[in-house]
C-alpha positions, 0 to 999 in steps of 0.5 A: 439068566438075565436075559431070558427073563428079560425076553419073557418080561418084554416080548409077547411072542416066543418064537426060537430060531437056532442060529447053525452058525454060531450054536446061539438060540435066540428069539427071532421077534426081539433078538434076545438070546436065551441061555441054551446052546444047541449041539451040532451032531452032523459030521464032522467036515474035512479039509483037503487044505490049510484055509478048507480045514480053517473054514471049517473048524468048529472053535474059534482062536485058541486061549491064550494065557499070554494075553491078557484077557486069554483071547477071550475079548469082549465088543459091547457097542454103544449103541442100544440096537439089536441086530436088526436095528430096532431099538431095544426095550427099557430093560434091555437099554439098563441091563447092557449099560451095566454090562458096558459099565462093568467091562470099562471097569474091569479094562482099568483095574491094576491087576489088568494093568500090571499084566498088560505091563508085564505080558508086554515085556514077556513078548519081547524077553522072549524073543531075545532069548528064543524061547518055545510057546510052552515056556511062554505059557508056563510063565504067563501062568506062573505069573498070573498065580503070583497076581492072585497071591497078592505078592506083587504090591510094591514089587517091580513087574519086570523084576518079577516077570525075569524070576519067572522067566528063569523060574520056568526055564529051570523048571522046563529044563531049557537052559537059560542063565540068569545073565541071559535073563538079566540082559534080555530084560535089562534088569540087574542079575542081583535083582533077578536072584533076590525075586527068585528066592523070593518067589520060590520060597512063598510058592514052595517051589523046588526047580531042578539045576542045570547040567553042565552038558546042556550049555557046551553045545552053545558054547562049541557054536560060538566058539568055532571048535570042532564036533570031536572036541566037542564030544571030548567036552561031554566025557570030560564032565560026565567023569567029573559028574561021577567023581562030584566034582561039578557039585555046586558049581556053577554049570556055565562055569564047568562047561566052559571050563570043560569046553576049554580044556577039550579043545587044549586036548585036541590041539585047537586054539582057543583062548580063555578069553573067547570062551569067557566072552561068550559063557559070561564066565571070568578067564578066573573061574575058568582058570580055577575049574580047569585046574580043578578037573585036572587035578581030581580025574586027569588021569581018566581023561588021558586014559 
């Protein structure tokens, strides 16, 4: 390593102390500290409370891919001291300014740019949407191996941040629509399918569709209706699963429409409107899924 030739270069005396602290082996006449790092073989301390167990941990912060240098900062101060405030050698001063040089430079690049841009925006789109930490990190992942495929050149980052946003959900099975999406990153539905296509045709990937079911919990809260028109809703598509109805369709759209006709089952009364409001589904194509239902297993829901 660099610095350990340029301790035995400069210093004379090679005395080593081992820092129990931070695990460094350093030499205590000039402060450089050698390549080595020593292991802590003692047992291991336990913590009868939250702060004891956080005092005693071994690791520092843990790596995050959100951030965009995954929590794993550098601070090179400007001044060319040691830790005891002696100055350092010649060597020493030219090697930590190419350090300082190298850091600057690598704090200004555009792929550094882009991610602070685009890591920013996830932060927020998350928070709109609710999403839980593995999302999150699954996404920052996804959009980092976009980066280092060189396809973000001429793209717009928050377009290409909302396709793998969606990207994840689909493929983490947490159901978020592409409207969601959309409104959470205040870009166009149209934009997101076109990067979405995109983006799983050059990283071949293949995310798993939604299911009906997984929407009509969300569209019951919002609504008001009650549990057992609720449960009549998860029937009424697992019969319309069976019999192929729901293929390629649009799972928002066959929730509702089950939604809808659950509670005209149950006597409540709910319009076609609310539901539409809060699925993001026209009165139209709830009209048209309902009809559809009836039509092709309306016997076996009145059975």
């Amino acid at each position: 390593m660099l610095t350990k030739l340029v301790h035995q270069k400069t210093c004379k005396k090679n005395k080593v102390i081992t820092d129990l602290h931070t695990g460094e082996i350093a030499c205590i006449n000039c402060g450089a500290v050698l390549s080595e790092r020593s292991v802590d073989s003692g047992p291991e301390s336990v913590g009868m409370t939250s702060e004891d167990y956080q005092n005693n941990s071994r690791v520092g912060r843990k790596i995050s891919l959100k951030m965009i240098d995954m929590g794993l900062s550098t601070i090179i101060e400007s001044k060319d001291r040691d830790s005891t405030g002696r100055g350092l050698s010649s060597e020493n001063r030219r090697m930590f300014y190419r350090l300082r040089m190298w850091d600057r430079n690598s704090r200004s690049a555009n792929s550094v740019k882009s991610f602070q841009k685009a890591f920013t925006m996830l932060d927020g789109v998350s928070a709109k949407l609710g999403l839980p930490e593995s999302v999150i990190e699954q996404t920052a992942y996804l959009f980092r191996k976009i980066a280092a495929k060189k396809i973000l050149a001429g793209r717009s980052t928050a377009g290409i941040l909302c396709a793998a946003v969606y990207i994840t959900c689909r493929m983490t099975n947490t159901p978020r629509t592409l409207q969601d999406i959309a409104n959470a990153g205040n870009v166009s539905k149209k934009s997101i399918q076109r990067t979405y296509r995109y983006l799983a045709r050059e990283l071949d990937l293949t995310p798993e569709i939604y299911h009906p079911t997984e929407f009509v919990t969300r569209i019951a809260k919002a609504v008001g209706i009650s549990e057992k028109s609720e449960r009549l809703a998860f029937r009424i598509l697992d019969v319309s699963a069976k019999n192929r109805v729901s293929a390629s369709k649009n799972p928002m759209a066959m929730a509702a429409a089950a939604t809808y006709l659950a509670s005209i089952k149950n006597g409540e009364k709910v319009s076609q409107l609310k539901i539409s409001k809060v699925s993001g589904i026209s009165a139209v194509t709830i009209r048209d899924r309902t009809k559809e239902i009836l039509k092709k297993v309306g016997g076996e829901i009145n059975g």
